[in-house]
N, C-alpha and C positions, 0 to 999 in steps of 0.2 A: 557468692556463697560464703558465710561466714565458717572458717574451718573449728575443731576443735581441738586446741592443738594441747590438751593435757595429758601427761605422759601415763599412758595406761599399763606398759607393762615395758620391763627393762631384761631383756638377754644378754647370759654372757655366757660366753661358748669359746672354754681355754683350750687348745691346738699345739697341736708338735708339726712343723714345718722341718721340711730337709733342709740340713746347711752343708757346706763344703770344708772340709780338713784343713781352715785356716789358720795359720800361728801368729802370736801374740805373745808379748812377754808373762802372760800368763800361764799360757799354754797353748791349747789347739780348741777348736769350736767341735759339739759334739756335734754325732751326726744328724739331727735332731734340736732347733730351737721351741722352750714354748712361747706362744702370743697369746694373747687374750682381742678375741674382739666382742666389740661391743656395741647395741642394738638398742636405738630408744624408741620408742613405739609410740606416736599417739593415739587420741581416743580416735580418730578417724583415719588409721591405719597408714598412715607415713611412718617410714622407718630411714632413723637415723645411723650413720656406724661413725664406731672408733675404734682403733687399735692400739694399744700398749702392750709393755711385758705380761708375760703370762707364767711369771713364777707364783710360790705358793704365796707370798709376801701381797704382790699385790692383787693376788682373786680375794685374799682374804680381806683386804680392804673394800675392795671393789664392790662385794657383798653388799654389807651396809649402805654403802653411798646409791647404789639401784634401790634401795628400800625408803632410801628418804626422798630420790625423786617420783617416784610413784605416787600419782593425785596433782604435781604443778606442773605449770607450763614449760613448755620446751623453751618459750622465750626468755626464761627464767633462770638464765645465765649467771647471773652475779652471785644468787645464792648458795652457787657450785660451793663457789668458796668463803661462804659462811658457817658451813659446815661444820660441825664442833666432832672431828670421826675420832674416836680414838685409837691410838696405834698400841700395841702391845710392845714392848719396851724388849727384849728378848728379839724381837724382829731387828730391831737397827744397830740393838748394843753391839759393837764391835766389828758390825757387819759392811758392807761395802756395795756400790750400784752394783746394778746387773753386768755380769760377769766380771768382777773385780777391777773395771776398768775406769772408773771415773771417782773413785776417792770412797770417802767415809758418807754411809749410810745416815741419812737426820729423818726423823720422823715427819719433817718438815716437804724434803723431795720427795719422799714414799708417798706422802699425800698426793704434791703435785704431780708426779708420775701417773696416776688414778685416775685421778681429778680433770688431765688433759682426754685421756679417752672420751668420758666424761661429754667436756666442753666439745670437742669436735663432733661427738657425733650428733648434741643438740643443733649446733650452727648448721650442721648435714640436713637435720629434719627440718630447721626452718627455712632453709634454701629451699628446699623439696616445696614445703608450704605456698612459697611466695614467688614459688617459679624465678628465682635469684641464684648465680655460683655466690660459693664462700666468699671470695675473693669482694662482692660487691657487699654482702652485710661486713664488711672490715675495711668499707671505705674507696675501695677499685683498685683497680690492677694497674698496675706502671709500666710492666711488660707483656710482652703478647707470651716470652716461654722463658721457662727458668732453665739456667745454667747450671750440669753437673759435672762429677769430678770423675775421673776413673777410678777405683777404690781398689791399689793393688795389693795383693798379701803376699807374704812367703807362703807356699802351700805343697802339702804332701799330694801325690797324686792321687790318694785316695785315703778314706779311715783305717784305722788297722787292720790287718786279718783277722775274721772272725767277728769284726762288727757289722751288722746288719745299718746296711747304709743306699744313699741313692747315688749311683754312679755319674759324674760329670766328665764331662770333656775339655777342661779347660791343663789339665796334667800338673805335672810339679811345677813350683817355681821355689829353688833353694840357694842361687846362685844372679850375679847379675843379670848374665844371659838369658835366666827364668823368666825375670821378673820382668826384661823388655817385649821377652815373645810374649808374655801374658798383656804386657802393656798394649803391642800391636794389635790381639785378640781383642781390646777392649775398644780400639780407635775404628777395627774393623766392623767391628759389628756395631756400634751403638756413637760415630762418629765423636768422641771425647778429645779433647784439645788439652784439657790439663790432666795433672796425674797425680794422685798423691799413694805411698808406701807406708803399709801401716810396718812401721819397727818394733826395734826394741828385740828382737829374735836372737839374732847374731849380735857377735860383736863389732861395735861401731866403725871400723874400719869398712867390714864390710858391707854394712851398708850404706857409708859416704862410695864403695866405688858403684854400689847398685844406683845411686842416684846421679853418680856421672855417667854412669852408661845409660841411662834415660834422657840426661840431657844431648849425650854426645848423637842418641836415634832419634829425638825430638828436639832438633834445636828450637828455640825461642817459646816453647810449649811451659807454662807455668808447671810448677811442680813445688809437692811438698812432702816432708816428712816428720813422723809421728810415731814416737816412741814410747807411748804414755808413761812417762815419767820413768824411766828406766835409767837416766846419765846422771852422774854426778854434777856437780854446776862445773868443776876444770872439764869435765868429757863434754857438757854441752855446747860452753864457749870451743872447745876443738872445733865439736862440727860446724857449730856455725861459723867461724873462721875459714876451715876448710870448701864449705858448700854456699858461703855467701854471695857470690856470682851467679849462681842455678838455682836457688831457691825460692821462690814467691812469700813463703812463711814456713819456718818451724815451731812445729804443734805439740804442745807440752813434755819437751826434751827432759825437765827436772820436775821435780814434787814441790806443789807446794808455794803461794804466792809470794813469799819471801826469795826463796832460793831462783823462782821465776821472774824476780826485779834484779838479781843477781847475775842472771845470765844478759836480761837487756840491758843493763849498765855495760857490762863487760865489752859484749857486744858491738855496741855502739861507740864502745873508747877504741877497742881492736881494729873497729872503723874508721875513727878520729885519726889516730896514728898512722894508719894503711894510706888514709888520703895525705897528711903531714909528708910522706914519705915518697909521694910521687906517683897512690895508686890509685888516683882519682878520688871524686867527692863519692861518700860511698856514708851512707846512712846507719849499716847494720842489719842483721837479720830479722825481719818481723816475727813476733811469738805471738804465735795465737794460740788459745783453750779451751777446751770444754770438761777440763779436769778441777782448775784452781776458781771457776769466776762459770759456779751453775745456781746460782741463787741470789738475788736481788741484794740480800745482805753482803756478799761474798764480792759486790765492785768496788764499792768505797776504797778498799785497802786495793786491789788490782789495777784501778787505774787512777789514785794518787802517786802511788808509786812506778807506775809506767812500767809494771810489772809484763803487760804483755800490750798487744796492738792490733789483733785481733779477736773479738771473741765469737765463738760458734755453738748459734742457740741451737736448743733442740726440744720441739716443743711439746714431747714427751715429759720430760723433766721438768719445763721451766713452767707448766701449766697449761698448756695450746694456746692457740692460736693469737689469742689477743695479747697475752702476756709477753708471744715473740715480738710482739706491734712494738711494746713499751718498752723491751729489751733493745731491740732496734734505734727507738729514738734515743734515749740514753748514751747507748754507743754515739751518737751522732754527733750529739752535747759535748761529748767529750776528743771527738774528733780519733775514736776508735774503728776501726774496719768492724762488718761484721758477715758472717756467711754465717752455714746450719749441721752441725753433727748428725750424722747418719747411727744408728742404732742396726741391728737384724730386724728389718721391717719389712713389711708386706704392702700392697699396691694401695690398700687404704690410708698407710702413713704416708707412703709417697705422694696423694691425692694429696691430702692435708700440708702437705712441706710446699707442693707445688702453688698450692692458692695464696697459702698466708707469702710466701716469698716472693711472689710478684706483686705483692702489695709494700714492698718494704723499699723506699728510694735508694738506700742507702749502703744497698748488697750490690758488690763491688768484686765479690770471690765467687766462685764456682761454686755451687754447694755440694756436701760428701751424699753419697749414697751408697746401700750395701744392694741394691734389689736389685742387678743386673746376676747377684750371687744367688739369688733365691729363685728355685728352678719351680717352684708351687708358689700360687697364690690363691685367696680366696673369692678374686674378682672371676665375674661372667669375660673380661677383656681385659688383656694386663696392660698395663701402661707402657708405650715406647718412648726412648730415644731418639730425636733423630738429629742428627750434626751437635752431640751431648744436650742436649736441650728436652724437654719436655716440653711440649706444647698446652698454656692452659687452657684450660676447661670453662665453657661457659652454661656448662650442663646446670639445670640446678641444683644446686646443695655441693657436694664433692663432686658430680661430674662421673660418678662408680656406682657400679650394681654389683647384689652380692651372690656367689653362684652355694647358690645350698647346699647341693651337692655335695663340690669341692669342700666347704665347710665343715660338712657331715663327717665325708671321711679323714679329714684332719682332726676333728673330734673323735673320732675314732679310735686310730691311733692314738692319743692324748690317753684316752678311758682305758686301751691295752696297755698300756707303758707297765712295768713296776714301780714306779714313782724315781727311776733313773733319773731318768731326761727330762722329768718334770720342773726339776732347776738348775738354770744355767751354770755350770761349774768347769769351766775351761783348763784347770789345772787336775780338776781327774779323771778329763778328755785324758789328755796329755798322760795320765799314769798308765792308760790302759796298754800304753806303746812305750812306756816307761816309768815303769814300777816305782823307782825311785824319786820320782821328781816330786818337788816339793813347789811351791809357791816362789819365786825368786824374794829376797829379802831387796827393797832398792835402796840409795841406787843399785842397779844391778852390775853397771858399769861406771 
C-alpha cells in the first residue's frame, strides 16, 4: 500500500510541566517549565512528535514554520532548513537562550531551536510510515543503550512558601553531605555510575569540597562539574588544579572562548610543571561546552585554539538529529570528545537523544539528562533507566506514544497561568524568596 505521507495538519500544544527548586548561578528553576510539543500529521493519519522550549520566543516562530509545512511531505526534511522564517529583531537583541544559561541569543539558534522540534518529529512520522526506529533512517545504531549522567543540583527542599507547586521527595541538597545523599538517591533508583554537579551557586571552595565528597563515596565513579561560566580564568585554573585527580571534564568554568583557551593552556602547563616536579604524567583538566561552541560557526575558533576537548551537542539548539550526526563527525576530525547537553526535557526529547546517540561512534561520555527531575510527562510510558543506561528502542519512528490526556491537562495549566510561568526566568524564581537578587554580573567568582 502506497502511503500518503503529505503533511495535512501541524499541532502545537505549549504546556507548563512541574520542576524542582533547583539552583543555578542564575537563580532557582520555577515551579513550573514551559515545553512546546509538537505534532505532524499526515494525509493518512500518522502522527509525528517533537518537543522544544515553550517560551513565547519560540511558539511564535514555530507558528509560521507549521504553516509552511502544511501541503509537503514529511520526507521533506532538507527544506526544514531552507526556510527563509523571519525573526523579529526585539526577540534576540540583547536576549540570552532559555533560562540565561547558554550565552547570547542569534536569530540564527532561535531558528535552529524550532526547526529541531520540527525535524524530529518528521523523522518520528517517517519511521512510523516505514515500520523503521530513528536510529536506522540515520544510518543504525552502534549501541544497544545509551549512557547517562546523574544530573545533581544544589536544591531547596521545596518552592517558597506561598508558591503553588508539586511536592518531591528528593529534599535539600545545600551542603556536601546534600549533594552525596542526593547522589546516592540517584545511583539507587535509576543505577548511574557517573555524576555530574550543576555549580556556580556557592562559592568555589565549596563546591571543590562537594566534589571531593562525591569522589571520596564513589571512588573511581566519573564525575564532573559545571559552573556555567561563573569563575574568573585565576578561580577556574584553582579548580581545576585542585580537582584534577577526580574529575573526568570541567564544563564551562569561564565565559567565553578565549578566556576558555585560557584556562586549557593554563591547565595543561599546571600539568606540565606538577609532572616536571615528580607528580606523574598528568595531562590537565578536560573542558568541555555547551556555552562557547553551540553553532557550526562557533568551532573554528574553539578548537584551533584547543580552547576546550569536549563538546556537548544538544539537539534542540544545534538543529536535531542529523545536524547532532555532523556535529559528531567534526569533533572526530579533530580528535575532540563529544557527549549531549540535557535541557528541562520531557520523555519525547529523551526518545530523540536516545536514538540519534547510539548512532554516533564517537560518544565516549555519559550523556546529561534532567528527566529523572521531571515527575510529569506527556508519554502513555515514561522511559527508564536501568544500570544509568537507557535501553534503545526499535519501535518505529521514536519508539513513544503520546498520552492526550496527560497533554490536555498540561495544556491546561499552560492556558490558566497569567502569563508568569509562561517564560523561563530563573533569576525572578529566585526574587520570590529573595526580593533582592539580581542576575549575578560574571565572573561571579
Amino acid at each position: 500500500m502506497t502511503r500518503d505521507l503529505t503533511i495535512a495538519e501541524v499541532r502545537l500544544t505549549p504546556i507548563l510541566v512541574a520542576d524542582p527548586p533547583l539552583l543555578n548561578t542564575q537563580g532557582v528553576h520555577q515551579p513550573y517549565t514551559p515545553r512546546l510539543i509538537v505534532e505532524v500529521v499526515t494525509a493518512d493519519g500518522i502522527t509525528g512528535l517533537g518537543e522544544t522550549y515553550g517560551d513565547t520566543k519560540y511558539r511564535e516562530l514555530a507558528r509560521p514554520l507549521a504553516e509552511h509545512l502544511t501541503g509537503r511531505s514529511v520526507m521533506d526534511v532538507n527544506s526544514l532548513f531552507s526556510l527563509d522564517l523571519a525573526v523579529d529583531a526585539a526577540r534576540v537583541r540583547g536576549a540570552v537562550d532559555a533560562g540565561g544559561l547558554r550565552g547570547v541569543q542569534t536569530a540564527d539558534k532561535l531558528r535552529l531551536s524550532v526547526l529541531s522540534a520540527f525535524e524530529v518529529a518528521c523523522l518520528d512520522a517517517q519511521g512510523k510510515a516505514l515500520g523503521l526506529p530513528v536510529h536506522a533512517l540515520l544510518g543504525g545504531r552502534v549501541r544497544d543503550a545509551v549512557e547517562y549522567s546523574a544530573y545533581l543540583f544544589y536544591k531547596w527542599a521545596g518552592h517558597p512558601e506561598g508558591v503553588a507547586s508539586e511536592p518531591d521527595d528528593w529534599g535539600a541538597a545545600l551542603d556536601p553531605a546534600g549533594v552525596v545523599a542526593q547522589a546516592r538517591k540517584f545511583k539507587e533508583r535509576y543505577g548511574f555510575t557517573s555524576f555530574k554537579l550543576k555549580g556556580g551557586v556557592f562559592p568555589p571552595d565549596e563546591e571543590i569540597a562537594a566534589v571531593r565528597a562525591l569522589a571520596e563515596a564513589f571512588p573511581g565513579h566519573p564525575l564532573r562539574l559545571d559552573p556555567n561560566g561563573a569563575w574568573s580564568v585565576e578561580t577556574s585554573l584553582k579548580v581545576a588544579t585542585e580537582l584534577g585527580d577526580v574529575l573526568e571534564y570541567l564544563e564551562d568554568p569561564t565565559l567565553g572562548t578565549p578566556a576558555m583557551a585560557e584556562v586549557s593552556a593554563g591547565s595543561r602547563g599546571a600539568a606540565r610543571s606538577a609532572s616536571d616536579e615528580g607528580g606523574g604524567r598528568r595531562a590537565g583538566v578536560p573542558l568541555a561546552t555547551n556555552m562557547c561552541v553551540t553553532t557550526f560557526g562557533e568551532i573554528r575558533e574553539a578548537f584551533t585554539t584547543n580552547a576546550v576537548q569536549v563538546v556537548l551537542s544538544d539537539h534542540h539548539y544545534w538543529g536535531g538529529l542529523r545536524n547532532t550526526q555532523h556535529l559528531a563527525a567534526i569533533c572526530a576530525a579533530f580528535g575532540v570528545g563529544v557527549s549531549m547537553h540535557s535541557n528541562t526535557h520531557l520523555g519525547v526529547s529523551l526518545a530523540a537523544m536516545t536514538q540519534v546517540a547510539s548512532t554516533v561512534p564517537n560518544l565516549h561520555h555519559a550523556c546529561d539528562s534532567h528527566y529523572p527531575w521531571q515527575s510529569e510527562d506527556v508519554l502513555t510510558e515514561r522511559l527508564s533507566f536501568t544500570g544509568g543506561r537507557v535501553a534503545v528502542s526499535d519501535a518505529p519512528g521514536l519508539g513513544v506514544e503520546l498520552d492526550r490526556d496527560e497533554l490536555a491537562r498540561l495544556h491546561r495549566r499552560w492556558a490558566e497561568d497569567d502569563g508568569t510561568l509562561r517564560e523561563r526566568d530563573d533569576a525572578a524564581a529566585m526574587r520570590v524568596a529573595e526580593p533582592e537578587w539580581r542576575t549575578p554580573v560574571m565572573p561571579r567568582w
